[in-house]
N, C-alpha and C positions, 0 to 999 in steps of 0.2 A: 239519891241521885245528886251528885255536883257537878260543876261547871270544871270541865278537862282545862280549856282555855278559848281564846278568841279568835276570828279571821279578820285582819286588818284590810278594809278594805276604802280606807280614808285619803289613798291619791286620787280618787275618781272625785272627789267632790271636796277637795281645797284647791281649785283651780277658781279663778274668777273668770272664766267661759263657760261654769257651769251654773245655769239659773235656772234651771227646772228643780223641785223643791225636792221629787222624790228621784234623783238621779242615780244617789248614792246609796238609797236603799237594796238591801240585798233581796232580790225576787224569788229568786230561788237556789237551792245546795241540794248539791248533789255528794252524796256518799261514794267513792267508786277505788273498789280499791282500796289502798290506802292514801289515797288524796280526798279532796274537799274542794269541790266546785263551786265557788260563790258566783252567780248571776246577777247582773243590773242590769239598770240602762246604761249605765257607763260603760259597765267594761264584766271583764269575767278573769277571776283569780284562782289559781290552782296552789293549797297549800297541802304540806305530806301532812299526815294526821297525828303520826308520833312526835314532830320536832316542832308542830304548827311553824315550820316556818314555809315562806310564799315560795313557791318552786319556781312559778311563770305567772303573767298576767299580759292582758291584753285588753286597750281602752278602745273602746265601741265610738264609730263615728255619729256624734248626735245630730239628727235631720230636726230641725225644728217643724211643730205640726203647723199646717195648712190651714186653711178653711176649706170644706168639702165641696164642689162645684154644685151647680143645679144642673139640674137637668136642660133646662133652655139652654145655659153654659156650654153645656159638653155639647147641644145640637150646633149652636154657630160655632164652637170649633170644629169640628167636623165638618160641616156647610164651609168654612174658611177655607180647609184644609183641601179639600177639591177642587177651589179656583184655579 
């Protein structure tokens, strides 16, 4: 077994608005075809498999996480939300 080649997927995490650590890691690939579907949280990159090069790509809007409500929370929103 060798290494055919790579999927570049290094614009999603040379931005300095990207500070989540694992952004840029690839989640998951998909084989389909003759493409290559790399998954992040950033974004998802579609390259042909014979020329490796990127066909299209597309950067994912990052929500930054919350803190989970309580449950007392969610009751006076809703108690608020009836007045």
């Amino acid at each position: 077994m060798q290494i055919h080649g790579e999927v570049n997927h290094s614009r999603f995490y040379e931005t300095e608005d990207n500070h989540w650590w694992s952004s840029y890691n690839i989640r998951r690939s998909i084989f389909m075809g003759d493409y290559i579907y790399a998954i992040s949280h950033a974004g998802v990159t579609v390259t042909h498999l014979d020329s490796l090069e990127e066909v299209d790509s597309v950067q994912l809007v990052t929500i930054e996480p919350t803190e989970p409500k309580t449950v007392s929370e969610e009751v006076e929103a809703e108690d608020s939300s009836e007045d």
